[in-house]
C-alpha positions as CSV (number, residue, x, y, z in Angstrom):
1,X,34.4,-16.5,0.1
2,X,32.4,-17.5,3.0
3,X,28.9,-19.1,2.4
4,X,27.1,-16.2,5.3
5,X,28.2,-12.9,4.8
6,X,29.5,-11.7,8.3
7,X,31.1,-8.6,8.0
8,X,28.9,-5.6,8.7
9,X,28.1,-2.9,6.3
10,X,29.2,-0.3,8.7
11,X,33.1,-2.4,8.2
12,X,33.6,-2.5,4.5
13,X,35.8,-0.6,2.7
14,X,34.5,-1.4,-0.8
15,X,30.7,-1.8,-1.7
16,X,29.0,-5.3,-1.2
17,X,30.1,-7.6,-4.3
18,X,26.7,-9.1,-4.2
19,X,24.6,-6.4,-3.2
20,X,22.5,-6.9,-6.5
21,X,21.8,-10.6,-5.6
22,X,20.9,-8.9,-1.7
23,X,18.2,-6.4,-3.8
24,X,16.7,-9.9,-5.5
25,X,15.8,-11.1,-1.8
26,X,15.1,-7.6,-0.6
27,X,12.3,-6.8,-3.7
28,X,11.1,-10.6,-3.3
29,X,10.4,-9.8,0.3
30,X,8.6,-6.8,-0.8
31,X,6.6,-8.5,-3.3
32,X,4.8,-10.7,-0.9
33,X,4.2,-7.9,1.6
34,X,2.7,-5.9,-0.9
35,X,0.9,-9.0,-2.7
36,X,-0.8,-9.8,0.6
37,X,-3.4,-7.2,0.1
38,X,-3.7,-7.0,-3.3
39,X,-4.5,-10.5,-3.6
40,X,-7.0,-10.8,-1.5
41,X,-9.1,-8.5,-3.4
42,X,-10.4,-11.4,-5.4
43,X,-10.5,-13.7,-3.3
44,X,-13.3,-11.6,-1.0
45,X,-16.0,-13.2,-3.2
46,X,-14.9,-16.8,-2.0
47,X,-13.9,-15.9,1.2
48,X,-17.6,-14.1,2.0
49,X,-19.2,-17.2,0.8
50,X,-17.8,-19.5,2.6
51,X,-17.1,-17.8,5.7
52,X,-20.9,-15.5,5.2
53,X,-18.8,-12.4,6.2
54,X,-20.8,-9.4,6.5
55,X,-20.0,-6.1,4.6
56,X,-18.3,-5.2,7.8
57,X,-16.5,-8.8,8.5
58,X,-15.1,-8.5,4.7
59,X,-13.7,-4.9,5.8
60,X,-11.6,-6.0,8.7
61,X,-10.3,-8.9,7.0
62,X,-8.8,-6.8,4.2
63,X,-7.6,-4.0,6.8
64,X,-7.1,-5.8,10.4
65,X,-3.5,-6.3,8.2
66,X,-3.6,-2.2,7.4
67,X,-4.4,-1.4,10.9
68,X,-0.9,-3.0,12.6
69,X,1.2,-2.9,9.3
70,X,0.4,1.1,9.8
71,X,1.1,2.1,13.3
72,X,4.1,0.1,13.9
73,X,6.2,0.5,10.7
74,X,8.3,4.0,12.4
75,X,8.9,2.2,15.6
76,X,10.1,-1.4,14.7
77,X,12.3,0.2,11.9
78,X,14.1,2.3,14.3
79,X,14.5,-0.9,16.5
80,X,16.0,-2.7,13.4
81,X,18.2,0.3,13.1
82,X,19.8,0.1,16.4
83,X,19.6,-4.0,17.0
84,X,20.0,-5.5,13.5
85,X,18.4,-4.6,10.1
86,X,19.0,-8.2,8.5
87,X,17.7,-9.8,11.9
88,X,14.2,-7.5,11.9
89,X,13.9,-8.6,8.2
90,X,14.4,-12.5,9.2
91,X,12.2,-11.9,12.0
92,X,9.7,-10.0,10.1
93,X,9.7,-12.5,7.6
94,X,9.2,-15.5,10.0
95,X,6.0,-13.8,11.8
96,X,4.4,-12.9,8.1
97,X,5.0,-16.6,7.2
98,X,3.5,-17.9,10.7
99,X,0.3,-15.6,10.4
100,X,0.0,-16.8,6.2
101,X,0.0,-20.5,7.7
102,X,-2.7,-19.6,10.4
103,X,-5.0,-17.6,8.0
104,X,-4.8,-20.5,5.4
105,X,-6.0,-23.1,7.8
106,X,-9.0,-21.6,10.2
107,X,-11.9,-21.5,8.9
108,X,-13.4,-19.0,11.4
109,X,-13.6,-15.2,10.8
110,X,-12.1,-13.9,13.9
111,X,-9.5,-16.1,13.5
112,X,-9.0,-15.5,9.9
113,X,-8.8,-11.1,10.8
114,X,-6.3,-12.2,13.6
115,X,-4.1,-14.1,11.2
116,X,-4.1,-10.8,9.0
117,X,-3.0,-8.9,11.8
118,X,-0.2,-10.8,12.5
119,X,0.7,-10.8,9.1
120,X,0.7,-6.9,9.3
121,X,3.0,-7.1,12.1
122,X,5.2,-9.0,10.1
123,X,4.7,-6.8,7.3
124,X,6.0,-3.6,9.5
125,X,9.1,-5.3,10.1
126,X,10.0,-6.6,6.3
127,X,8.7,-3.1,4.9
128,X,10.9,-0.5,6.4
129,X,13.7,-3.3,6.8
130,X,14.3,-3.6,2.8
131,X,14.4,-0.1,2.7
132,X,17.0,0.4,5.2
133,X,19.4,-2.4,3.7
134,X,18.8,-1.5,0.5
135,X,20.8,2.5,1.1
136,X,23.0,0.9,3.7
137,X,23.9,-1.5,0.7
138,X,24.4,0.4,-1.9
139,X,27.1,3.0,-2.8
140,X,25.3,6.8,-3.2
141,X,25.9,6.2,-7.3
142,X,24.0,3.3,-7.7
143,X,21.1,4.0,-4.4
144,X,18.8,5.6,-7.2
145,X,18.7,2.3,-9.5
146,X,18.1,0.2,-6.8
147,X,15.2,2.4,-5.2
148,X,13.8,2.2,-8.6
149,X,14.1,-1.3,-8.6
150,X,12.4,-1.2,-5.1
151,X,9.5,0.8,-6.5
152,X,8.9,-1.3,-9.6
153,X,8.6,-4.0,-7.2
154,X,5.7,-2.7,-5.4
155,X,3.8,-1.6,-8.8
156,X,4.2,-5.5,-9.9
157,X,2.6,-6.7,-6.9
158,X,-0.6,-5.1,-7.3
159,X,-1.0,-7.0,-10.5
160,X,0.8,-9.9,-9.4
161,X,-1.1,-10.7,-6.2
162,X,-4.4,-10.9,-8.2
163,X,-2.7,-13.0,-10.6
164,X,-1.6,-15.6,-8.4
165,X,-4.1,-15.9,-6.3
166,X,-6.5,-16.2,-9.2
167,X,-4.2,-19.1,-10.4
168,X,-5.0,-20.9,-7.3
169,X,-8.3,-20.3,-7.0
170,X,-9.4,-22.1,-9.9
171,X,-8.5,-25.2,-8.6
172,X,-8.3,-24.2,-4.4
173,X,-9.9,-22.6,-1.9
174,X,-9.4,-19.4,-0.6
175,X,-6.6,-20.2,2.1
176,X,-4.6,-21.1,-0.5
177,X,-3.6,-17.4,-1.6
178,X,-2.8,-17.3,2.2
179,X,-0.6,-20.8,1.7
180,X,1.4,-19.3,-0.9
181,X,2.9,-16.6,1.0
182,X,4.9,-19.4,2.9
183,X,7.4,-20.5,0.6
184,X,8.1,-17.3,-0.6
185,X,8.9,-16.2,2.8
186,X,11.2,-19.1,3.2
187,X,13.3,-18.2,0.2
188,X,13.6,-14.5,1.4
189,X,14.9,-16.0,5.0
190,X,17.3,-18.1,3.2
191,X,18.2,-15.4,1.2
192,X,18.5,-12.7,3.4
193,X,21.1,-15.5,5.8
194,X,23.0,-16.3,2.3
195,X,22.9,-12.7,0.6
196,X,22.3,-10.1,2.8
197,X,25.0,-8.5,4.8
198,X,24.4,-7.8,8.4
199,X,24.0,-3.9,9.7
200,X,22.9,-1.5,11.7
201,X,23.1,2.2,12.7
202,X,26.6,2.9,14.7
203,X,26.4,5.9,17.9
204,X,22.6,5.7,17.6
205,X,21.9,6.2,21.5
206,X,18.7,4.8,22.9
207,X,15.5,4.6,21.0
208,X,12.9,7.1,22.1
209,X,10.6,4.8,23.0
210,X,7.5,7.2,24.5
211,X,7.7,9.5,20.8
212,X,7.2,5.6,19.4
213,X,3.9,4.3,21.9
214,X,2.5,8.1,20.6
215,X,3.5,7.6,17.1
216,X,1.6,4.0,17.1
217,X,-1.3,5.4,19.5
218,X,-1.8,8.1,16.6
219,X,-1.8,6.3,13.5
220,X,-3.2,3.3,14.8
221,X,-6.6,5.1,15.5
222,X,-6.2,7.3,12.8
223,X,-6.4,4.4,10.6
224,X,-9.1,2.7,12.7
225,X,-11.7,6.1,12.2
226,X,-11.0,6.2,8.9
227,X,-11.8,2.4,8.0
228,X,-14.8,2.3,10.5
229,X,-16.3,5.7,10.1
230,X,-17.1,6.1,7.0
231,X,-18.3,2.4,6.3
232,X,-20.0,2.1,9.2
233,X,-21.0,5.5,10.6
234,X,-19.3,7.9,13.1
235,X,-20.5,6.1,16.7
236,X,-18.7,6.3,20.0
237,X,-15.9,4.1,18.6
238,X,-14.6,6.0,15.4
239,X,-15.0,9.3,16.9
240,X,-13.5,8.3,20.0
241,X,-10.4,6.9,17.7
242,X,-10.5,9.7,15.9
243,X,-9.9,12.4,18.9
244,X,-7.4,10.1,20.4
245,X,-5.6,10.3,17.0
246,X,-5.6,14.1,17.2
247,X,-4.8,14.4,20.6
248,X,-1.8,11.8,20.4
249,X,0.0,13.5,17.2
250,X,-0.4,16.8,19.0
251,X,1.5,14.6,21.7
252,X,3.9,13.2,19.5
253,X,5.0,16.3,18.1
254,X,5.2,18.1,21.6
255,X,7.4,15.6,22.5
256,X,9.6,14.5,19.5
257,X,10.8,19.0,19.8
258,X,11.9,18.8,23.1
259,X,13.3,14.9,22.8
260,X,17.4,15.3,22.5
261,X,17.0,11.8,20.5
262,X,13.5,11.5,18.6
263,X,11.9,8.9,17.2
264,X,11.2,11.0,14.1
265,X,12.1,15.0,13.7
266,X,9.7,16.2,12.9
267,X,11.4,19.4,11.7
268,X,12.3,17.6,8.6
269,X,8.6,18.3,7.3
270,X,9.9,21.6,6.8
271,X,12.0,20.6,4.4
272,X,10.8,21.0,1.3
273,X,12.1,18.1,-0.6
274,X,11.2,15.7,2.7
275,X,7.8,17.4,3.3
276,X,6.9,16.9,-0.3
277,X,7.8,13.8,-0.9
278,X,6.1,12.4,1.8
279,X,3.0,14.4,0.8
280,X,3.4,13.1,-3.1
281,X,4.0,9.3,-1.8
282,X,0.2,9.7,0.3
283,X,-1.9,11.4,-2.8
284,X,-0.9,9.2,-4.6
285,X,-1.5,5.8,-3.5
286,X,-4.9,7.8,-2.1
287,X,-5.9,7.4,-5.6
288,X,-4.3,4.7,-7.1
289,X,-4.8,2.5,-4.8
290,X,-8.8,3.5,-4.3
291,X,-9.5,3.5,-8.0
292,X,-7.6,0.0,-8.8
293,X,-9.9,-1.2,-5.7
294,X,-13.0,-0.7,-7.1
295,X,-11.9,-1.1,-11.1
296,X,-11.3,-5.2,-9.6
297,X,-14.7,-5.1,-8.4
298,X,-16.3,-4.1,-11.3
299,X,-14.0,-6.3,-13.5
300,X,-15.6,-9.4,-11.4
301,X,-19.2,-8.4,-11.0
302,X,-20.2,-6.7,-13.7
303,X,-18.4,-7.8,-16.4
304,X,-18.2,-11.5,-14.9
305,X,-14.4,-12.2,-15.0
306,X,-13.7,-14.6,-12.7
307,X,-10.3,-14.3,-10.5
308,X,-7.6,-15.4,-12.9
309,X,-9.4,-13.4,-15.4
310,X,-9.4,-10.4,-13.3
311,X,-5.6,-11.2,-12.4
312,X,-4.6,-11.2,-15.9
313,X,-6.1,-8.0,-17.0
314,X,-4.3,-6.2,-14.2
315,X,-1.4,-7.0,-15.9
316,X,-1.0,-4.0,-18.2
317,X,-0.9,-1.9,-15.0
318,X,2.4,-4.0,-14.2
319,X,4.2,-3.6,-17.4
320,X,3.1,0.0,-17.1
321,X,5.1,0.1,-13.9
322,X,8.6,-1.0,-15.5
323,X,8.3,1.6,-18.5
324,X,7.7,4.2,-15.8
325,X,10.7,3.0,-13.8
326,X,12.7,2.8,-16.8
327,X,11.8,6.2,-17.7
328,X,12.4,7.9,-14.4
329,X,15.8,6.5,-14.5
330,X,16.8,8.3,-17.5
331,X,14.8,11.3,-16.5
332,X,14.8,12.0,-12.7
333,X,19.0,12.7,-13.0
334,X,18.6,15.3,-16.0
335,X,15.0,17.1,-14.8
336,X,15.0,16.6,-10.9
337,X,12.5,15.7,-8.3
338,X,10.0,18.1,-9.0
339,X,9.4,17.8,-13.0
340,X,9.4,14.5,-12.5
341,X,7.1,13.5,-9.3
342,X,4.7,16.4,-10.2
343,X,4.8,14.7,-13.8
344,X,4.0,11.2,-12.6
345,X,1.0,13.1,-10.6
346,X,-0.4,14.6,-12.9
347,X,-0.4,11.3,-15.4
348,X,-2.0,9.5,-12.5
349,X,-4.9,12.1,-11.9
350,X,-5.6,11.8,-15.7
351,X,-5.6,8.1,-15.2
352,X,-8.3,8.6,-12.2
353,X,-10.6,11.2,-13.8
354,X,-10.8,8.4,-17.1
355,X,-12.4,6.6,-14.8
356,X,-15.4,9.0,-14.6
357,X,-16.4,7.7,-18.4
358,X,-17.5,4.3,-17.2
359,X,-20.9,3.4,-17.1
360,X,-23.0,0.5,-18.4
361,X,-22.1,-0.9,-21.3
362,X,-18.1,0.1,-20.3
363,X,-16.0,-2.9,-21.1
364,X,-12.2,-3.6,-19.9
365,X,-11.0,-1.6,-23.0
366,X,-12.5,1.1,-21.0
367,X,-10.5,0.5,-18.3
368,X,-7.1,-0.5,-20.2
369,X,-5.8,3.2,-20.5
370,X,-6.5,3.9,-16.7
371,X,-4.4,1.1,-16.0
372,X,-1.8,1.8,-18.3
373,X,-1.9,5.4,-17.1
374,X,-1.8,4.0,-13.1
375,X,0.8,1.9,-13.6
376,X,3.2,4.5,-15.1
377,X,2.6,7.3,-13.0
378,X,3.6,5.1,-10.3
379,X,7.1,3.8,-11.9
380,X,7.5,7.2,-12.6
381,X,7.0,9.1,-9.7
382,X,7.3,7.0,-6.7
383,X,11.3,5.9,-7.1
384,X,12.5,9.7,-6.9
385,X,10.2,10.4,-3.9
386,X,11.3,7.6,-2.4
387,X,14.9,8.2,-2.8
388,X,14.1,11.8,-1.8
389,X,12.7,10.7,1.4
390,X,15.5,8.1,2.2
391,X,18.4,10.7,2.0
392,X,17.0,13.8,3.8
393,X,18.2,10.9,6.9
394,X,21.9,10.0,8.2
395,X,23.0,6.2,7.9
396,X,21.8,5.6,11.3
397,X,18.3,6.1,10.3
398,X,17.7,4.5,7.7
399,X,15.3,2.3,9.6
400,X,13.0,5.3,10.5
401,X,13.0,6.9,7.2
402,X,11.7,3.8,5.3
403,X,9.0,3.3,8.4
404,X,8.3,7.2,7.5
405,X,8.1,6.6,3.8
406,X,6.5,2.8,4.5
407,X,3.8,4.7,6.2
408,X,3.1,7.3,3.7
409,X,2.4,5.4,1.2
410,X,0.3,2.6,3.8
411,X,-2.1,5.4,5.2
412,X,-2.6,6.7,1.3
413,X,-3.8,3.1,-0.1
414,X,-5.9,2.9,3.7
415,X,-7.5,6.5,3.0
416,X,-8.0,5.8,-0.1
417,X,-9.8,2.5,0.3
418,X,-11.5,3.9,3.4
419,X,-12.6,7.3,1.9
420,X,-13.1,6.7,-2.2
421,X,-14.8,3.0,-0.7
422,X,-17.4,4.5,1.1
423,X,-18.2,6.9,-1.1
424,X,-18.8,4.4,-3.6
425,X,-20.9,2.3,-1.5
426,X,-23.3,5.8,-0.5
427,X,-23.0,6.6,-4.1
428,X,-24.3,2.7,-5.6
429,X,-26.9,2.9,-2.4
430,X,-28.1,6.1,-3.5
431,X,-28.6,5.7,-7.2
432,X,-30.1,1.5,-6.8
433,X,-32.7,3.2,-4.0
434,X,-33.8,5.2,-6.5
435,X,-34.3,2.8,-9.2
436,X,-35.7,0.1,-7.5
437,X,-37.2,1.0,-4.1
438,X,-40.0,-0.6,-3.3
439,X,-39.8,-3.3,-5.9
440,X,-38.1,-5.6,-3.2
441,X,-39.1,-6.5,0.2
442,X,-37.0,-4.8,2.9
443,X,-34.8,-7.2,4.0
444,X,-33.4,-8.2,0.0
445,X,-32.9,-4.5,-0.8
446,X,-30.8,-3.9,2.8
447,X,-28.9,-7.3,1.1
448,X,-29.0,-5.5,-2.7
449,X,-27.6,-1.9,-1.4
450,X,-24.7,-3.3,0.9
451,X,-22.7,-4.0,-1.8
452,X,-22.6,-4.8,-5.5
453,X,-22.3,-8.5,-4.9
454,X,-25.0,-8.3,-2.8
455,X,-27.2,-7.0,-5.5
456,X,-26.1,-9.9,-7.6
457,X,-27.1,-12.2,-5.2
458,X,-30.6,-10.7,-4.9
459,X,-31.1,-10.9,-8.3
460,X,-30.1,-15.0,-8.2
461,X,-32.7,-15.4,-5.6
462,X,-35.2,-13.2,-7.7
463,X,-34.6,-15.4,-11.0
464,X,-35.3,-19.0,-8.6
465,X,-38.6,-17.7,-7.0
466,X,-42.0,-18.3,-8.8
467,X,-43.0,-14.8,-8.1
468,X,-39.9,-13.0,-9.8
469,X,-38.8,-14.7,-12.5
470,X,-36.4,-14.5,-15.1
471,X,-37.6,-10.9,-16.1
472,X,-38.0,-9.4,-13.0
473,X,-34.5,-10.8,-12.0
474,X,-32.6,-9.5,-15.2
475,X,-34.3,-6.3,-14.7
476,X,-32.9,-6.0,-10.9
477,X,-29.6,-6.7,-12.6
478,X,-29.3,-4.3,-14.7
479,X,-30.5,-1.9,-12.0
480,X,-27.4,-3.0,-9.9
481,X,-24.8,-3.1,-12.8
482,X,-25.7,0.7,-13.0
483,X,-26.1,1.9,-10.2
484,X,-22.2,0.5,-9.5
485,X,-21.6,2.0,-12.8
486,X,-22.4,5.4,-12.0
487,X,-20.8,4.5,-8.2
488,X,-17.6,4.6,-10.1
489,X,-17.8,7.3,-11.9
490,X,-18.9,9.6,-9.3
491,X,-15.7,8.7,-6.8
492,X,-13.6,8.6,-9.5
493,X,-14.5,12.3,-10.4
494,X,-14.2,12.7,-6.3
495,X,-11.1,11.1,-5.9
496,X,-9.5,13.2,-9.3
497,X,-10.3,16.4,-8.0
498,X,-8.4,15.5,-4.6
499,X,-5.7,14.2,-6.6
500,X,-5.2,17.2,-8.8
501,X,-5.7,19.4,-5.3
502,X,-2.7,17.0,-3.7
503,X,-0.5,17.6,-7.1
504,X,-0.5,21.1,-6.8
505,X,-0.1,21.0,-3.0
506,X,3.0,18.7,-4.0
507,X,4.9,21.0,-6.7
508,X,4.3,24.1,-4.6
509,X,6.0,22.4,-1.7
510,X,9.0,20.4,-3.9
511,X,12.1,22.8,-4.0
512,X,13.1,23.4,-8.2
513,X,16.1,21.0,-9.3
514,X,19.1,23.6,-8.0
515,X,17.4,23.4,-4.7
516,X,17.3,19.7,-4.9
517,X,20.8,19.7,-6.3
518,X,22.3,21.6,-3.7
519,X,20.3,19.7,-1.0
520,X,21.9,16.0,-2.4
521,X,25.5,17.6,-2.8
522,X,25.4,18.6,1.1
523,X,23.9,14.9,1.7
524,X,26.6,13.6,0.1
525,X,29.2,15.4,1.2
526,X,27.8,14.5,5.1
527,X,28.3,10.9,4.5
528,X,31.4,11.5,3.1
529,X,32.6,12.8,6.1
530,X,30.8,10.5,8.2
531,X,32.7,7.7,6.5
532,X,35.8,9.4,7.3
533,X,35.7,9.9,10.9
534,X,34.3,6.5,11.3
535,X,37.8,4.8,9.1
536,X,39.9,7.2,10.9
């Protein structure tokens, strides 16, 4: 048995004997990808200290990794595809680790939102990379386990970045949750050399580069308007971005119908299980991801959890995540796509509009069944999407459907930050305006309505001057703890309705299990006879 595995996928005749050990270093090089944002959610508090970020510095650290990770998944996971899908995850791997190392040493912001971006380029490469090993791994009886075990992956990570990095903060500084992404990238290169076989896409012609510069061109400044616009109004720059987003999709779907080889066909979003899928996988991290965003915030600043604390009460969510997965695996086979994606929705809009309860004197039990309610709709619905999405592709693909699915869900959790996070901060603006303004001079109540922290920090400076007090200073508090109070439940009520509007959207559009039946049994049967013309 040699110590590398060699022999391509593509020239086996039997399955992988270690594909299961493979799927350990393909979910561990998920986990970090998807822990590098969720982690630094509590960490911003440190970060903006030391660094004095502005509302709109703190933005662009958190999404100059969104912005690349985005635009450039479709593109570098065709060129895995037709170069090497074990070498792009390497690769992907090595650049994440490099821009961790860099972002855990400056100590200037620039720097710091350049060392996220080239951790996002990193990212683009790992993402679609696991997903494409992962089916060219696996045998078509066993694909939906591991996709499950891809998926549950993903839902750990959002309570496992917090966690970790809160670990470390109690003793480090913030560059350390950046530090720790290092040796976990090592392991997954030495993994993926020891584990991983090599492969990639056989007769897949020449990569359509021009429907890939559109692709990136489009989402890129899709993204860009919708972190910059609504955060920090609709100037020359975000509408500009936006236009040039409309403008290069038109472009990119002109192109991709008359290209004999396209980066993406985009005829497949009229296939209803594809098309659905792919709409299911963007509500739904909309929401999710938008809600857990601002449930951390108030976990840390109102209630006064510091970031281990926080960390560890986001752990339900991940349990939450493995009963879903467990379940779907049972129930996705017997009920199909659509029972059990709409299903998931549905539980995760529930999960959303609890949210519209908090106020005040909400504590985390208020948030617990949220959580519990988040974390299972995403075990339960995600796997079957995904798996949906990854077979309406042929095997040399695979690369560009898990960019197509990798993007999906990236542009939900980036709308859903962008959209649900701006109307929370007009929404905590709106209501602290009108309970304190005038009480402050100008300048503190610009600092106490950019933000909730911001608040707090007004209302430390009011306690230590002779002219507020300890009275004065408690009452500000309170004025901020509400107002974020009722910020939260007015986007969560916001960001329900859109949810329930996307789940009806999604099990109009997903075909009933005979459809869905019919549609794998063709799938099948294709890469049945693919296999045999490519033996014979």
């Amino acid at each position: 048995m040699p110590l590398f595995p060699n022999t391509p996928v593509e020239k086996m005749t039997e399955p992988y004997h270690r594909r299961w050990w493979a799927l350990l270093v393909l979910c561990l090089s998920l986990l970090i990808v998807v822990m590098a944002n969720t982690s630094l959610v509590v960490a911003a508090p440190d970060m903006t200290k030391d660094l004095g970020l502005s509302s709109s510095d703190l933005q662009w650290v958190i999404d100059g990794y969104t912005v690349p990770y985005a635009a450039l998944m479709l593109v570098l996971g065709a060129i895995g595809d037709k170069y090497s899908r074990r070498g792009a995850l390497v690769l992907g791997l090595l650049i994440f680790a490099g821009g961790s190392v860099m972002g855990g040493l400056v100590d200037e912001t620039n720097l710091v939102i350049t060392a996220r971006a080239i951790m996002g380029v990193g990212a683009a490469v790992v993402m679609p990379a696991t997903l494409s090993l992962l089916v060219a791994i696996f045998p078509r009886t066993e694909r939906a386990k591991a996709i499950t075990a891809w998926s549950a992956t993903s839902g750990l990570a959002i309570a496992a970045g917090p966690l970790a990095a809160g670990w470390l903060l109690e003793n480090h500084a913030w560059g350390s949750t950046f530090l720790m992404n290092v040796p976990v990238a090592v392991l997954g290169v030495v993994g993926a050399l020891l584990l991983v076989p090599p492969s990639k896409a056989e007769g897949m012609g020449r990569i359509d580069y021009v429907g890939g510069l559109l692709s990136i061109v489009s989402v890129g400044s899709l993204v860009y308007a919708t972190i910059e616009g609504p955060h920090f109004g609709w100037g020359v720059g975000p509408i500009t971005a936006a236009v040039v987003a409309g403008v290069g999709l038109l472009a990119f779907v002109a192109w991709e119908l008359k290209h004999p080889n396209p980066m993406l066909d985009v005829r497949k979003f009229t296939e209803r299980p594809f098309g659905g899928s792919m709409m299911a996988v963007l509500f739904f991290f909309f929401g999710t991801f938008g809600s857990i965003y601002y449930s951390t915030q108030f976990l840390q600043f109102v209630l006064g959890y510091d970031a281990l604390e926080t960390g560890i009460r986001l752990l339900p969510l991940a349990g939450a995540v493995f009963v879903g997965a467990a379940v779907t695996g049972k129930l996705a086979p017997k009920l199909g796509v659509k029972i059990v994606v709409g299903t998931g929705m549905v539980i995760g809009t529930a999960g959303v509009f609890l949210l519209t309860r908090i106020e005040t004197g909400s504590t985390y039990t208020d948030f617990l069944t949220p959580l519990l309610l988040l974390g299972f709709a995403i075990g339960l619905s995600l796997s079957p999407a995904t798996d949906t999405i990854m077979g309406s592709f042929p095997e040399s693909e695979l690369g560009v459907a898990g960019g197509a699915n990798d993007t999906a869900l990236e542009l939900g959790c980036a709308l859903g930050i962008a959209i649900l996070g701006s109307l929370l901060a007009t929404s905590y603006k709106d209501k602290l305006t009108d309970m304190v303004g005038g009480h402050l001079p100008a300048e503190a109540m610009d600092t106490a309505k950019d933000s909730v922290g911001g608040g707090i920090a007004v209302a430390e400076q009011v306690a230590k001057n002779p002219q507020g007090g300890a009275e004065q200073a408690q009452t500000l508090l309170g004025a901020v703890h509400e107002s974020f109070a009722h910020a939260i439940a007015h986007t969560s009520l916001i960001g329900a309705i859109i949810m329930a509007a996307g789940t009806l959207i999604v099990i109009a559009v997903l075909p009933g299990r005979k459809h869905t039946t019919k549609h794998g049994e063709e799938a099948a049967a294709a890469t049945e006879e693919q296999t045999e013309t490519v033996g014979a």
